[in-house]
TIKE-900207 format. One record per residue (C-alpha): residue number from 1; residue in three letters; y, x, z. Coordinates in steps of 0.5 Angstrom, whole numbers, plus 500, padded with zeros to 3 digits. Example, Ala and Ser with C-alpha at 12.3 -4.5 7.8 and 13.67 -1.06 7.14 Angstrom:
<mizas>
[1, "ala", [491, 525, 516]];
[2, "ser", [498, 527, 514]];
</mizas>
This chain:
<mizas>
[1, "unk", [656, 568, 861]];
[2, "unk", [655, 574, 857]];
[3, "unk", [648, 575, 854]];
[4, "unk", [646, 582, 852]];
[5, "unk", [641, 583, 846]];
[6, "unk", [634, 585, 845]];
[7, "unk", [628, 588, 847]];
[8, "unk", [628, 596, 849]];
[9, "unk", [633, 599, 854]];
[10, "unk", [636, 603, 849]];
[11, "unk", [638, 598, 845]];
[12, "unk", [641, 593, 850]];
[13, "unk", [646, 600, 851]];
[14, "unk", [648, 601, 845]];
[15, "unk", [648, 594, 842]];
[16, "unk", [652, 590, 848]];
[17, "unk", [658, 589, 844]];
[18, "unk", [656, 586, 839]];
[19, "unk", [654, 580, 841]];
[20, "unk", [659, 576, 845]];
[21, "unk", [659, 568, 847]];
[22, "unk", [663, 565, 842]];
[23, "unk", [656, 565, 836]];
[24, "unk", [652, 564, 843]];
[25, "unk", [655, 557, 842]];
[26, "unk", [655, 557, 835]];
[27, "unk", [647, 559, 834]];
[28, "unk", [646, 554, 840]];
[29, "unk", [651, 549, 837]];
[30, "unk", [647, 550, 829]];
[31, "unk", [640, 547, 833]];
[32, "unk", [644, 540, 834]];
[33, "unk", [647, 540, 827]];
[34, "unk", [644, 538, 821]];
[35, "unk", [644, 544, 817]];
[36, "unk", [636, 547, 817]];
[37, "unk", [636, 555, 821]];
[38, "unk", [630, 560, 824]];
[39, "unk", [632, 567, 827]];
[40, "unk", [626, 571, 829]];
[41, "unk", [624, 578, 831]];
[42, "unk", [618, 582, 829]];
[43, "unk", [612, 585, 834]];
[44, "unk", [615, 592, 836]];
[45, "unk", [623, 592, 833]];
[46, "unk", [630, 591, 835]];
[47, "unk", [633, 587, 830]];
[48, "unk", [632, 580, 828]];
[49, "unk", [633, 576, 822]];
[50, "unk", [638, 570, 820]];
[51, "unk", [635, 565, 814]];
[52, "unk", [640, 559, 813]];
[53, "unk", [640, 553, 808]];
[54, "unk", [647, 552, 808]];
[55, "unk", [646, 544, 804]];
[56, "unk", [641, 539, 803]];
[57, "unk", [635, 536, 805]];
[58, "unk", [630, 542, 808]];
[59, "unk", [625, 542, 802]];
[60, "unk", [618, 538, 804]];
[61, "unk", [612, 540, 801]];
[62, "unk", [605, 535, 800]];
[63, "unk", [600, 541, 801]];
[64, "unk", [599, 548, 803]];
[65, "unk", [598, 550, 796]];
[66, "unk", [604, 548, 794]];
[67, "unk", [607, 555, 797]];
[68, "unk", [605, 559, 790]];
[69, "unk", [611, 562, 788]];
[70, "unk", [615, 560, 794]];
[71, "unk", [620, 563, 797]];
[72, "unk", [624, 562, 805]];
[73, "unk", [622, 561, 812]];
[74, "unk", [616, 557, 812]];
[75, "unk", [614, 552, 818]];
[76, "unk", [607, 548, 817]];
[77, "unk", [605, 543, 822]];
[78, "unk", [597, 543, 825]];
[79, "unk", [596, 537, 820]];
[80, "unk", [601, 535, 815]];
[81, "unk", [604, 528, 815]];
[82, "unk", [611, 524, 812]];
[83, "unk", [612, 525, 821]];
[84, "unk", [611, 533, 821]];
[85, "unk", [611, 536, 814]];
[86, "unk", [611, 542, 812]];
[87, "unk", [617, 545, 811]];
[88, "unk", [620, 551, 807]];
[89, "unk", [628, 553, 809]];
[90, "unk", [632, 556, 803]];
[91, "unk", [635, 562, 805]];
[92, "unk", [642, 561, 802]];
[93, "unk", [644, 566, 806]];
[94, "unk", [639, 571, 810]];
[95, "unk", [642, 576, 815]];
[96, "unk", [639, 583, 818]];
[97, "unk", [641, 586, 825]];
[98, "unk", [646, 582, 830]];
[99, "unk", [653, 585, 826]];
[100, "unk", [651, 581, 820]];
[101, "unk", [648, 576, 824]];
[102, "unk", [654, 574, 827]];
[103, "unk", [658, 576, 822]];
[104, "unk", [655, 571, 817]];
[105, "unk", [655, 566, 823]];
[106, "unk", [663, 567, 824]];
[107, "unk", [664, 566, 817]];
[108, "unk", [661, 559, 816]];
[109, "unk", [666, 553, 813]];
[110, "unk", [663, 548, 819]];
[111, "unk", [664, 554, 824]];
[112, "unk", [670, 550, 828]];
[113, "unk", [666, 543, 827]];
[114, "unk", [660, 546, 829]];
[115, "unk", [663, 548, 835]];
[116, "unk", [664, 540, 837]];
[117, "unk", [658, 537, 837]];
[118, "unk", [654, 535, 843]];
[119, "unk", [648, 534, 845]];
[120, "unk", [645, 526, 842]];
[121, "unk", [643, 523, 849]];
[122, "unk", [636, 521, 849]];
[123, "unk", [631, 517, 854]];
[124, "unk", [627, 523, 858]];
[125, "unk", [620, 523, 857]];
[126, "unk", [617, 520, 864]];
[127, "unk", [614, 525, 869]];
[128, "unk", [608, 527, 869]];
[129, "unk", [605, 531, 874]];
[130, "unk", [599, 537, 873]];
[131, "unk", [594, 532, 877]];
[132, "unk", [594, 528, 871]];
[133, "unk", [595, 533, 866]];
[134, "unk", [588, 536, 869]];
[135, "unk", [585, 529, 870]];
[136, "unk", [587, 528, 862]];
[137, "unk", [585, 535, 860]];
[138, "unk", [579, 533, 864]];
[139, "unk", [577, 528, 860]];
[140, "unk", [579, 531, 854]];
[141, "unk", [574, 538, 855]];
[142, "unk", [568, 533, 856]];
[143, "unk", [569, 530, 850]];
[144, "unk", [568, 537, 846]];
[145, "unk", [563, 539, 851]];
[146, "unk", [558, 534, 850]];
[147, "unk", [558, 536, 842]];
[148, "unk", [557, 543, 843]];
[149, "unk", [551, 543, 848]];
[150, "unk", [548, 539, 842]];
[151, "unk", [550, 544, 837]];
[152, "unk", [553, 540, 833]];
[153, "unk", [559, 545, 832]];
[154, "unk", [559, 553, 834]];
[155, "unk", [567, 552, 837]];
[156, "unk", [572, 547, 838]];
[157, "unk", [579, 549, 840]];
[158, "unk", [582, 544, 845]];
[159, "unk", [589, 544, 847]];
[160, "unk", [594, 540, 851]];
[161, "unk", [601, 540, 852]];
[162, "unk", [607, 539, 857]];
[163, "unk", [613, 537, 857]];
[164, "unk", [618, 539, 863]];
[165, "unk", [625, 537, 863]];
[166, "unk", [631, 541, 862]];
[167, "unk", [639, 542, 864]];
[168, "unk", [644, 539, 859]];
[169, "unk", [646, 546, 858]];
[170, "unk", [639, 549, 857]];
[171, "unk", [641, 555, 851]];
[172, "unk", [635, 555, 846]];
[173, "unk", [639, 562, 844]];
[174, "unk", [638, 564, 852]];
[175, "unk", [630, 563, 852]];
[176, "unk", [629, 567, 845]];
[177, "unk", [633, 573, 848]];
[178, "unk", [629, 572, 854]];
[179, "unk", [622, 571, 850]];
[180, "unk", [624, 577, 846]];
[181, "unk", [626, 582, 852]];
[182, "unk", [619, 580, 856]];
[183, "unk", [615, 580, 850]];
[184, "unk", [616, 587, 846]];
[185, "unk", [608, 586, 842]];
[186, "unk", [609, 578, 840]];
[187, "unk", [613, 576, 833]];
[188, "unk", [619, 571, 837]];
[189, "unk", [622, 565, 833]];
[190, "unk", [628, 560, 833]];
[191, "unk", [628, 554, 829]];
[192, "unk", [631, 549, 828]];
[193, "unk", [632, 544, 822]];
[194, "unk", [633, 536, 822]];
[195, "unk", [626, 534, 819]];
[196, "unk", [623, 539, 825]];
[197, "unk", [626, 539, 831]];
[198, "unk", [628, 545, 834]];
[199, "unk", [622, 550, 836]];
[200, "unk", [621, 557, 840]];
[201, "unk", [615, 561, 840]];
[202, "unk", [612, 567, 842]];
[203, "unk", [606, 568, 837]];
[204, "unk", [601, 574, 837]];
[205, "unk", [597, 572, 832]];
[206, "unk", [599, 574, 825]];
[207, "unk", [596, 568, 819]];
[208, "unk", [598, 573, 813]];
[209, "unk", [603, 579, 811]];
[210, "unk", [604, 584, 807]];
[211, "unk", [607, 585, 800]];
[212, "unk", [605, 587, 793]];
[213, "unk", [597, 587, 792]];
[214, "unk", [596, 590, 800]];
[215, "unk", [596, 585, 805]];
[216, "unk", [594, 584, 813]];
[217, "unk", [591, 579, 817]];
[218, "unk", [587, 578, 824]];
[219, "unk", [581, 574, 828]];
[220, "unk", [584, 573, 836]];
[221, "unk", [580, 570, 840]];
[222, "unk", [578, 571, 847]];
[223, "unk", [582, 571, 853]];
[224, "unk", [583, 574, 860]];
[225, "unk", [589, 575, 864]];
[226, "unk", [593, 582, 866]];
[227, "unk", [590, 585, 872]];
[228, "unk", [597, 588, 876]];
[229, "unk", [599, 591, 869]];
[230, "unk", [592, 594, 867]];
[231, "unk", [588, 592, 861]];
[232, "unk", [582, 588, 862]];
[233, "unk", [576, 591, 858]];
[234, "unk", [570, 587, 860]];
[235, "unk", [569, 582, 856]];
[236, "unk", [563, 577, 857]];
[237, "unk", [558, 573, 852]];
[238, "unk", [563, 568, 852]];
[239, "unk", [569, 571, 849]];
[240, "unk", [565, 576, 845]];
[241, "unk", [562, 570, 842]];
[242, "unk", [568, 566, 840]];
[243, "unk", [572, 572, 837]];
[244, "unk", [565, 573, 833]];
[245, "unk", [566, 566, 830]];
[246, "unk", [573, 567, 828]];
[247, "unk", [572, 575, 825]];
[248, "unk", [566, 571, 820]];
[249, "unk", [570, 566, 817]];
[250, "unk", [576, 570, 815]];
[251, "unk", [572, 575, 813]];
[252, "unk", [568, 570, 808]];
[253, "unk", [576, 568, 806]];
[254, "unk", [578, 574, 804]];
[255, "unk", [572, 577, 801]];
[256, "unk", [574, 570, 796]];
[257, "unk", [581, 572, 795]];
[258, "unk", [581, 580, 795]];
[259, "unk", [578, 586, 795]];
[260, "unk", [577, 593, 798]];
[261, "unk", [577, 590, 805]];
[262, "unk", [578, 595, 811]];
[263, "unk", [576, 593, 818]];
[264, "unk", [579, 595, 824]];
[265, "unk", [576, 592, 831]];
[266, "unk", [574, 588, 835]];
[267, "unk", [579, 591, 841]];
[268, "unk", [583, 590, 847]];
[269, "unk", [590, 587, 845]];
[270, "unk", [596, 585, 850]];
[271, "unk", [600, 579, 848]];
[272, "unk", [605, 578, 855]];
[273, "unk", [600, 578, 862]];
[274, "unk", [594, 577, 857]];
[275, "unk", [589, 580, 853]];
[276, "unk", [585, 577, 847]];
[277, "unk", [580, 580, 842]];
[278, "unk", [582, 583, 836]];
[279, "unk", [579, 585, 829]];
[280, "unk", [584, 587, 824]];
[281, "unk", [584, 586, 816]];
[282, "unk", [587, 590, 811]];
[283, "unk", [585, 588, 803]];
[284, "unk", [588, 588, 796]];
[285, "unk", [590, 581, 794]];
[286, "unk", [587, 580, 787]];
[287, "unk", [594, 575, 785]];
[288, "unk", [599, 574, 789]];
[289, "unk", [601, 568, 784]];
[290, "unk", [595, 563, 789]];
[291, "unk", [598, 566, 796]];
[292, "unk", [598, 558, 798]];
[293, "unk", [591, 556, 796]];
[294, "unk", [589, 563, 800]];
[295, "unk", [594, 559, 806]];
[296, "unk", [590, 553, 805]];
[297, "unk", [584, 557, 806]];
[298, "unk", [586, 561, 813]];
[299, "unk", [589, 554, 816]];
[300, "unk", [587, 553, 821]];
[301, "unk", [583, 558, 823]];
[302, "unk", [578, 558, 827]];
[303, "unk", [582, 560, 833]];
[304, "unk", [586, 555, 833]];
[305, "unk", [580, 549, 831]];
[306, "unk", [573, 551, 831]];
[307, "unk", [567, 552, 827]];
[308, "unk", [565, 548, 822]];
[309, "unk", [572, 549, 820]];
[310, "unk", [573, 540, 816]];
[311, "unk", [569, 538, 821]];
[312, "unk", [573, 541, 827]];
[313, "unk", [579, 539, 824]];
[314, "unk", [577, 532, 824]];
[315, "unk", [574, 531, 830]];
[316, "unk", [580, 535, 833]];
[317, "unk", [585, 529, 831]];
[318, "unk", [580, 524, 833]];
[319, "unk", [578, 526, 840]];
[320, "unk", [584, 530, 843]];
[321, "unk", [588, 526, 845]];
[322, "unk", [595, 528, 843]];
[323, "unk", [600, 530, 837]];
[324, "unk", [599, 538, 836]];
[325, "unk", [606, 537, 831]];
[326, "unk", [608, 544, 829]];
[327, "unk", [604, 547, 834]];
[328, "unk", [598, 550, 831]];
[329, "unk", [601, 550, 826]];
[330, "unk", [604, 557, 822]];
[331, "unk", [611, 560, 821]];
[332, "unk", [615, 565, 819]];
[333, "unk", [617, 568, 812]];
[334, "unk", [615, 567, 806]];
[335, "unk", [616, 572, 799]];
[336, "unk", [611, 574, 795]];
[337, "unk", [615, 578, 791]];
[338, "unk", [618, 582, 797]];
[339, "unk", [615, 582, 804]];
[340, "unk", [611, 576, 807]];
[341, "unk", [610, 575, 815]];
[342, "unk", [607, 569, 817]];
[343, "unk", [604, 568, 824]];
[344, "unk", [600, 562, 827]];
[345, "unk", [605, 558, 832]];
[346, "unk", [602, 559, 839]];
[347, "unk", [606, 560, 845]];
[348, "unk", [611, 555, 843]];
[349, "unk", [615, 549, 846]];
[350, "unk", [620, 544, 842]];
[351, "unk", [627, 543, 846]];
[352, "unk", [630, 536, 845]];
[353, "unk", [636, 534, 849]];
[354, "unk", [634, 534, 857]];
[355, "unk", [627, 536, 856]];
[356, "unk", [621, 541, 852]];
[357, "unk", [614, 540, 850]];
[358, "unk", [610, 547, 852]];
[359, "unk", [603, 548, 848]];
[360, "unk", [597, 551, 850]];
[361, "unk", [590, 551, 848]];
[362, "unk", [583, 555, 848]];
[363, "unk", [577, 556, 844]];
[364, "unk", [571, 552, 848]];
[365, "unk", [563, 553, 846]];
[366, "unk", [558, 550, 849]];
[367, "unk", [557, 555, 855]];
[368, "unk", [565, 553, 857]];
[369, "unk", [567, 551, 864]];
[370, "unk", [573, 546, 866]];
[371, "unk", [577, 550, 871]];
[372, "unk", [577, 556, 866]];
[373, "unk", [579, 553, 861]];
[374, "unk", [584, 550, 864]];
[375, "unk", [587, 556, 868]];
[376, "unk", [587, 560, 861]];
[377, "unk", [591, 554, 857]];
[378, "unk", [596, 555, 864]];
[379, "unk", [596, 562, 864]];
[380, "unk", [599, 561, 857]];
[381, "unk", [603, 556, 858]];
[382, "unk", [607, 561, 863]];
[383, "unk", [609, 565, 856]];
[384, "unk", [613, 559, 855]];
[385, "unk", [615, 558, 863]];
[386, "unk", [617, 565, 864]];
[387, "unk", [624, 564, 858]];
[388, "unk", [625, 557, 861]];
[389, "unk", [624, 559, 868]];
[390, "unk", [626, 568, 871]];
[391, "unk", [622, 566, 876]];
[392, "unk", [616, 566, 872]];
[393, "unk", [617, 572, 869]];
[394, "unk", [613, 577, 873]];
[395, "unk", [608, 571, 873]];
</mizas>
């Protein structure tokens, strides 16, 4: 099948011919190989970028801290372990626009040999039907609540994850031109490497960009659905309260690392057939030398783990009753001597031979109610849903 190429009408017309089925496969075949890639697009752009490491292990780092001085695509796990390590891909060959991509891709030594491997055949995760998902989630939201009403924490974020089996001829290239075509205001990704598995998202949420001394971060919380293509402005105390929560932390992070911050917000922002609560931070990094200590400070945010942030964190892991893995996490490019656009990983599934894990989740206070929580982490799962699934897209 001939699969155009990417987001605005416009483009798909001009560019039609530049994309053809033979790197279709190649790209596909490169997320069952042992060589380590991503492919994103940003918010708002036609053209992707192409990192590959064409040898070696996938450098693994210990601490976020360690990201000083890095260069590469960058794939950080909710909590890091020898099973989900932060990784940084080397950029031995980088790629902008699908001329240079598929060129860069068709110019590859393994590109014939790639072209032969086949999908490793693994047991398929049992079915688990959405009466179990709920009553797991169920018993996973009284968990968080009952310390909430206590006011042990301001916040706590639970999420959960769903896992749906696929053709053996799904093409995670498909679902990240669809991602990209239905999400025009979201940074979209694919990446793969053998320590990682393979990963797409469409993510709203940018962690960190920017370049030289003038740097670009947000707090996005609260969540309400598209009502028939009209924007939502009516924000109850709930959501308001969360975005609060979020805006003050990163504001105090900031004001520890930079200067001359400037604020922007909160206010309405679409991401797909949502709308969250947006504020902007505009600053001055005092030394971009120290950009993993200011990461390790970010991560997690608020937005993605709760209030107070240690405590949050431990009793997530403690109480939440799954592995997060890279979801949660952070992506995207690294270059503190060039320009750095890293996003918090939402809206995103793994993709394993018969089968994807889709992850969601919200942010949870005392005054939350179960079934709308429960109805928020699947309307974001539909983000997902709709790439794997045309049916959905309209959704």
């Amino acid at each position: 099948m001939f699969l155009p190429f990417v987001s605005l009408t416009s483009y798909l017309k001009r560019n039609e011919s530049t994309f053809n089925r033979h790197i279709q496969n190649l790209l596909d075949c490169l997320t069952r190989s042992r060589l380590s890639f991503a492919l994103y697009r940003l918010p708002w752009t036609d053209e992707c970028y192409f990192v590959l490491q064409q040898s070696g292990d996938v450098e693994q780092l210990a601490d976020i801290r360690e990201l000083n001085k890095k260069k590469g695509f960058v794939m950080a796990p909710f909590l890091q372990s020898d099973h989900h390590p932060l990784i940084v891909i080397r950029p031995d060959i980088t790629a902008y626009d699908w001329d240079e991509i598929s060129e860069a891709i068709s110019s590859l030594e393994c590109a014939d040999a790639l072209l032969t491997c086949k999908n490793q055949t693994e047991k398929l995760s049992p079915f688990v039907s959405e009466e179990t998902d709920k009553e797991r989630y169920t018993q996973a939201f009284e968990r968080f609540i009952t310390p909430l009403q206590k006011k042990h924490f301001q916040k706590l974020v639970l999420s959960r994850s769903s896992t749906k089996h696929i053709n053996d001829d799904f093409s995670p290239l498909a679902a990240f031109v669809r991602a990209c075509n239905n999400y025009p205001r979201m940074m979209i990704y694919l990446c793969h490497t053998p320590v990682s598995g393979t990963w797409v998202g469409s993510t709203p949420e940018i962690l960190l960009s920017g370049h030289g001394k003038e740097w670009h971060t947000v707090a996005l919380a609260g969540t309400m659905p598209m009502q028939n293509e009209v924007m939502p402005m009516d924000w109850d105390k709930k959501n308001q309260d969360e975005q609060g929560y979020v805006a003050d932390y990163i504001r105090r992070i900031i004001k520890k690392f930079g200067n001359k911050m400037n604020e922007k917000g909160p206010y309405t922002a679409r991401a797909g057939q949502l709308v969250h609560l947006k504020t902007d931070f505009y600053f001055l990094l005092k030394n971009t030398d120290n950009i993993g200590n200011l990461l390790q400070e970010l991560h997690p945010t608020p937005a993605v783990c709760g209030l107070p942030k240690e405590d949050a964190f431990r009793f997530i892991l403690e109480n939440e009753g799954y592995d997060r893995s890279y979801y949660s996490g952070f992506i995207g490019w690294l270059d503190t001597e060039g320009h750095t656009d890293l996003y918090v990983n939402l809206r995103c599934m793994e993709i394993k031979p018969g089968e994807t894990t889709l992850y969601a989740g919200g942010g949870i206070l005392a005054s939350s109610e179960i079934e709308s929580e429960w109805t928020e982490t699947g309307d974001k799962m539909n983000t997902m849903k709709s790439i794997l699934y045309p049916e959905f897209i309209n959704r």
